[in-house]
C-alpha positions in Angstrom: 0.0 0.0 0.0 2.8 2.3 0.7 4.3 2.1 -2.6 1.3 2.7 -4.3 0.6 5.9 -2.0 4.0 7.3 -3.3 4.2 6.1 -6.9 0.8 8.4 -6.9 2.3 11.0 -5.0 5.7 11.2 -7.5 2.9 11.0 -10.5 0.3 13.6 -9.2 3.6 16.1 -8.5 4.0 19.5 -11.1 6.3 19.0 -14.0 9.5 21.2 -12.4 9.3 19.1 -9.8 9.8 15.7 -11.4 12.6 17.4 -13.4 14.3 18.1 -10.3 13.9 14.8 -9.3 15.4 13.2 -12.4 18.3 16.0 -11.8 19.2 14.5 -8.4 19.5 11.2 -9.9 22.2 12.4 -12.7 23.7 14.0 -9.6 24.7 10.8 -7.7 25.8 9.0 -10.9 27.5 12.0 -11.3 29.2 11.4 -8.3 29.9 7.5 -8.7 31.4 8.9 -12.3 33.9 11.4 -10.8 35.0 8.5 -8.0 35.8 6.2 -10.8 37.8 8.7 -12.5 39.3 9.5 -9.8 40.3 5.8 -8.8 40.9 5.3 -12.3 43.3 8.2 -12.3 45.0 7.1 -8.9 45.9 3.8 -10.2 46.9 4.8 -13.4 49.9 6.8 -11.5 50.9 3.8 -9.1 50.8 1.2 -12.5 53.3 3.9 -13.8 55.6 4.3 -10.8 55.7 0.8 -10.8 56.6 0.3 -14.1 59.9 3.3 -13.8 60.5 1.7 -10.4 60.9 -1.7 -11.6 63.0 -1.5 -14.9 66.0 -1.6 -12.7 64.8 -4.6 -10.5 66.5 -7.8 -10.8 63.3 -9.8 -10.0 61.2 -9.4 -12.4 58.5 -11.6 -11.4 58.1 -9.3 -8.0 57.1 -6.3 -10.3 55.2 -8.4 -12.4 53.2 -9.5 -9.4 52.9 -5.7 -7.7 51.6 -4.4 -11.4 48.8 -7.5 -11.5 47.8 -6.7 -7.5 47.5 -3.1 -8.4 45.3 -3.9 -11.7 43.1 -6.7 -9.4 43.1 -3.4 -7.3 41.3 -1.6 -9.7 38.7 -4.0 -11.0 38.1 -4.9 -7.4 37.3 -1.0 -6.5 35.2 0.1 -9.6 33.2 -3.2 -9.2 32.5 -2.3 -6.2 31.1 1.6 -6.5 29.1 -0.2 -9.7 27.3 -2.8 -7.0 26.5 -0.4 -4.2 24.7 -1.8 -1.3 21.2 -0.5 -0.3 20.5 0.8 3.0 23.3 2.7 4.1 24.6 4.0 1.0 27.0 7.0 2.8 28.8 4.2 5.0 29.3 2.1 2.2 31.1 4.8 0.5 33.2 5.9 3.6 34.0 2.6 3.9 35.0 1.9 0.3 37.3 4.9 0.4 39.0 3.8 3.5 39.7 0.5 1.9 40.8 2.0 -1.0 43.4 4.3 0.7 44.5 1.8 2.9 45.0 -0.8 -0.3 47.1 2.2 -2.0 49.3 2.5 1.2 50.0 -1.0 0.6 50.9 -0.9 -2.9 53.2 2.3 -2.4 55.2 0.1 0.1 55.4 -2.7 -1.9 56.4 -0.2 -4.8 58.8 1.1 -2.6 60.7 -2.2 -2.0 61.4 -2.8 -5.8 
């Protein structure tokens, strides 16, 4: 009964108003868009610093192995902000970005040791 209450109520509602509600919609994706670049954009520069970091290394299977972490790294995140989880949508973005950071830490170390 409740859903049929407010699909009636988002129907009987003035025309600016269902524009703006369309709007707010283009708004989050908008957001989910610039978090992908911005992850997409973030890895991009740690694949690269891998890659001038590990020309010199002896062990070539170790870089091989930090550059295929830090690709399952991105698959892994943008999967992720594709599938969000109802319900608490603003903690499961905090925590995504707290993952993600933390993952990055962990790839800059293991940069670091090439």
């Amino acid at each position: 009964p409740l859903m049929v209450n407010f699909a009636i109520y988002i129907v009987s509602l003035p025309y600016h108003l269902e524009n703006f509600i369309h709007l707010k919609k283009i708004i989050v994706m908008t957001k989910r868009k610039v978090l992908k670049k911005k992850i997409n954009y973030i890895v991009g520069e740690l694949f690269a610093e891998c890659l001038i970091n590990g020309k010199n290394c002896a062990d070539q299977a170790k870089v091989n192995d930090v550059l295929a972490d830090i690709l399952n790294t991105q698959n892994e995140f943008i999967s992720r902000i594709s599938h969000t989880q109802p319900g608490n949508v603003k903690g499961f973005y905090k925590k995504l970005i707290q993952d993600f950071n933390a993952k990055a830490n962990e790839l800059i170390d293991a940069i670091s040791k090439l």
